[in-house]
Each structure stands twice: as structure tokens, then as C-alpha cells.
LOZAZA-558352 format. One record per residue: residue number from 0; residue in one letter; x, y, z of N, C-alpha, C, O, CB in turn. Coordinates in Angstrom, 1 decimal, padded with zeros to 4 digits, always signed. Each point is the difference from the previous one (the first is absolute). Glycine has a CB too. Example, Ala and Ser with C-alpha at 12.3 -4.5 7.8 and 13.67 -1.06 7.14 Angstrom:
<sites>
   seq   type       nx       ny       nz      cax      cay      caz       cx       cy       cz       ox       oy       oz      cbx      cby      cbz
     0      A   +013.2   -005.7   +007.8   -000.9   +001.2   +000.0   +000.9   +001.2   +000.0   +001.0   +000.0   +000.7   -002.9   -001.2   +000.5
     1      S   +001.5   +002.3   -001.9   +000.9   +001.1   +000.0   -000.8   +001.1   +000.8   +000.5   +001.1   +000.1   +000.7   -001.7   -002.3
</sites>
This chain:
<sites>
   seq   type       nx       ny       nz      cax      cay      caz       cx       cy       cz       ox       oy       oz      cbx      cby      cbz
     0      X   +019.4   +080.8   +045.2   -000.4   +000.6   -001.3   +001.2   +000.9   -000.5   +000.3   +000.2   -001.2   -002.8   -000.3   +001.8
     1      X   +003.2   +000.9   +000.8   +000.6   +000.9   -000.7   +001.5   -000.7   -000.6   +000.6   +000.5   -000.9   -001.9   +001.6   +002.5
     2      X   +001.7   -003.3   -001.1   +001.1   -000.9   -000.4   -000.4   -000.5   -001.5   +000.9   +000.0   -000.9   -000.4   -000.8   +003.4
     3      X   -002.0   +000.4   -002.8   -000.1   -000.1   -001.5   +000.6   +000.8   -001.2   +000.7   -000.3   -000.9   -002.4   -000.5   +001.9
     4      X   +000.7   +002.5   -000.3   +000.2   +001.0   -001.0   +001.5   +000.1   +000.0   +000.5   +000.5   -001.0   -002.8   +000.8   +001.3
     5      X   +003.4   -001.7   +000.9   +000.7   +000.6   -000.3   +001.2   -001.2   -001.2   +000.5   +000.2   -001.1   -001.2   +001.6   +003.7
     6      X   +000.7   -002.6   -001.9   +000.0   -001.2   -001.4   -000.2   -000.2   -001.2   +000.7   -000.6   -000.8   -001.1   +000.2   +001.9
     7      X   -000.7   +001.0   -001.1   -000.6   +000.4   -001.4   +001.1   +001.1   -001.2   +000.4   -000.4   -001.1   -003.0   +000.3   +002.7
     8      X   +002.8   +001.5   -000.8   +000.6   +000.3   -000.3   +001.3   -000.3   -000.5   +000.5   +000.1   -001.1   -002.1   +000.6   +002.0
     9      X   +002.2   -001.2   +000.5   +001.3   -000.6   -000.4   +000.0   -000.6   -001.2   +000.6   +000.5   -000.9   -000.1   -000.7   +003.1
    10      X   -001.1   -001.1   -002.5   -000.3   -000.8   -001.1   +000.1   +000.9   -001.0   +001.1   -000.1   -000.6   -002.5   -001.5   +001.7
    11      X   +000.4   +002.6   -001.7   +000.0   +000.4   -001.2   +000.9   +001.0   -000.2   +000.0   +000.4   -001.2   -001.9   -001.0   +001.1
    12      X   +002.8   +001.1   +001.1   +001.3   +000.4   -000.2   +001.0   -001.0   -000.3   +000.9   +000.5   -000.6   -001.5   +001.3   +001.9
    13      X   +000.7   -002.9   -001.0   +000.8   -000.7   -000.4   -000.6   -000.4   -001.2   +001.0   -000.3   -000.8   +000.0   -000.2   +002.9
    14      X   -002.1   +000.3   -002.8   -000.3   -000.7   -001.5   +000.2   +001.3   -000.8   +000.3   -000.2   -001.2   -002.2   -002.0   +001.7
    15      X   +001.7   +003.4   -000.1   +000.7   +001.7   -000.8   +001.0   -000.7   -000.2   +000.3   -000.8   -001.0   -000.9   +003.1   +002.0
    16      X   +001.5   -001.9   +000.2   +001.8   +000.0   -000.4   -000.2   -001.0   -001.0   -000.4   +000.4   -001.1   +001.9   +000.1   +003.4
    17      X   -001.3   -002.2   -002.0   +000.3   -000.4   -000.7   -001.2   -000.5   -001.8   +000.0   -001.0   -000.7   +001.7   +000.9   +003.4
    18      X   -002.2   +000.9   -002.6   -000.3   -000.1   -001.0   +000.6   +001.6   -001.1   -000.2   +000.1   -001.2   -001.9   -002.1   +002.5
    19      X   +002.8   +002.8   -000.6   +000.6   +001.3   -000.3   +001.6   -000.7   -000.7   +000.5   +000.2   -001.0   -002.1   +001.7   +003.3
    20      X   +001.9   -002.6   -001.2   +001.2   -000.6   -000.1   +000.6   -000.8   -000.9   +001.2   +000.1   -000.4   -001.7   +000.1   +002.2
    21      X   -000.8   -001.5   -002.3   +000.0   -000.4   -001.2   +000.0   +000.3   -001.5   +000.5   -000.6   -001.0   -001.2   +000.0   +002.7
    22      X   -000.2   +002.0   -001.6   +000.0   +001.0   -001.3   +001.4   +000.3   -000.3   +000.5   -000.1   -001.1   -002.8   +001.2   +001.8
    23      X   +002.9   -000.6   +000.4   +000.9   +001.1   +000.1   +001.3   -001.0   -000.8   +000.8   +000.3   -000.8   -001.8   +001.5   +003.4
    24      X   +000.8   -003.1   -001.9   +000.8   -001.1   -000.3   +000.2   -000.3   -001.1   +001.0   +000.3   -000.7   -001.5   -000.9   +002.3
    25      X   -000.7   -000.5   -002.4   -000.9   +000.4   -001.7   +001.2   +001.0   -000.7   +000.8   -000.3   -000.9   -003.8   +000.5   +001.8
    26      X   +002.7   +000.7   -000.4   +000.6   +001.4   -000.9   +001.4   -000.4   -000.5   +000.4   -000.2   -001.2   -001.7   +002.3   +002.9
    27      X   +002.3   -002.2   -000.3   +001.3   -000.2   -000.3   +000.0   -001.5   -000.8   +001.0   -000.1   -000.7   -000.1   +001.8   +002.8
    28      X   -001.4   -002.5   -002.0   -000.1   -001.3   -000.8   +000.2   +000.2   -001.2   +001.1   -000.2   -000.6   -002.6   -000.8   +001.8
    29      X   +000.0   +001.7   -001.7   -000.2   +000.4   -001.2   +001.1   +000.8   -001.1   +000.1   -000.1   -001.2   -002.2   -000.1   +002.6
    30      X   +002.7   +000.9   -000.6   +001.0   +000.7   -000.8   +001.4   -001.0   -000.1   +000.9   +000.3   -000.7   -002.0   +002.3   +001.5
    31      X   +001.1   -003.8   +000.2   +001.2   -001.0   -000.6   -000.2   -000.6   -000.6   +000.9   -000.2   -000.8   -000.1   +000.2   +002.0
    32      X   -002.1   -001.0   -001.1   -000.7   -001.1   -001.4   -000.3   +000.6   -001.2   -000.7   +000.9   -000.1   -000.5   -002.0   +001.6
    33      X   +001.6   +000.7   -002.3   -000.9   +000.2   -001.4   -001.7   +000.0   -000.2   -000.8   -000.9   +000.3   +003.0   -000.3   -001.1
    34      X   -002.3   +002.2   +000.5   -002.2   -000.7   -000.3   -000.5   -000.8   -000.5   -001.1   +000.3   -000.3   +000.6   +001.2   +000.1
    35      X   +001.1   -002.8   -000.1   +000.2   -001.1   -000.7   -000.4   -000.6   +001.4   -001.0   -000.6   +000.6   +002.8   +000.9   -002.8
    36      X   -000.9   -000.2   +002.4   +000.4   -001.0   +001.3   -001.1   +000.2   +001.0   -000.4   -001.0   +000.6   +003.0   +001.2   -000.8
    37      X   -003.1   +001.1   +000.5   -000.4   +000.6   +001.1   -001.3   -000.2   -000.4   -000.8   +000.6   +000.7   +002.5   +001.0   +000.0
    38      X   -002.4   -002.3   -001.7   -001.6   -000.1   -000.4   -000.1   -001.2   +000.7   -000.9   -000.3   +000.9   +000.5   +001.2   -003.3
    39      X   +001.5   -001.5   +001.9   -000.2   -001.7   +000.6   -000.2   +000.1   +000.8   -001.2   -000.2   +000.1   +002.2   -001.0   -000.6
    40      X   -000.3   +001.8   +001.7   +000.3   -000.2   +001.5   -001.4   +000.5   +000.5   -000.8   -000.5   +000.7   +003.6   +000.8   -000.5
    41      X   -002.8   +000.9   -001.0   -001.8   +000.7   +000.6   -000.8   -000.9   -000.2   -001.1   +000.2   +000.6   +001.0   +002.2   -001.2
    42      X   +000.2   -003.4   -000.1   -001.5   -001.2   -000.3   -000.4   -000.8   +000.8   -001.1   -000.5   +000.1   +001.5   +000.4   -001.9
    43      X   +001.1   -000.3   +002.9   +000.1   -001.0   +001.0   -001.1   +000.6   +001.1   -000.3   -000.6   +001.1   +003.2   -000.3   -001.5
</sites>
């Protein structure tokens, strides 16, 4: 049990980061694409 909980954790620290990571990522994208461009790509 205690190998699950600890798993558990691990896991949703890794889907944080990288879902922190992605944003943070996004961000710098966004300021090199045009917002033209960057609608498209958000539709995929």
C-alpha cells in the first residue's frame, strides 16, 4: 500500500511539472508566433 501512495505521488508530481512546463513553454511560443498563427496551432 505504502509503494502505491508513494507512486501516486510521484506521478502527480510529474503531471504538475510537466504540465507547469508546458504553460511556461506556450508563453515563450507565443511571443515568437504571430496570433494568427498561434489560433491555428491552438485548434490542433
Amino acid at each position: 500500500m505504502e509503494l502505491f501512495i508513494i507512486f501516486c505521488i510521484a506521478f502527480g508530481g510529474f503531471v504538475f511539472g510537466y504540465q507547469v512546463g508546458r504553460n511556461s513553454l506556450k508563453k515563450k511560443v507565443k511571443n515568437f508566433v504571430p496570433k494568427t498563427q498561434w489560433k491555428e496551432a491552438d485548434l490542433e
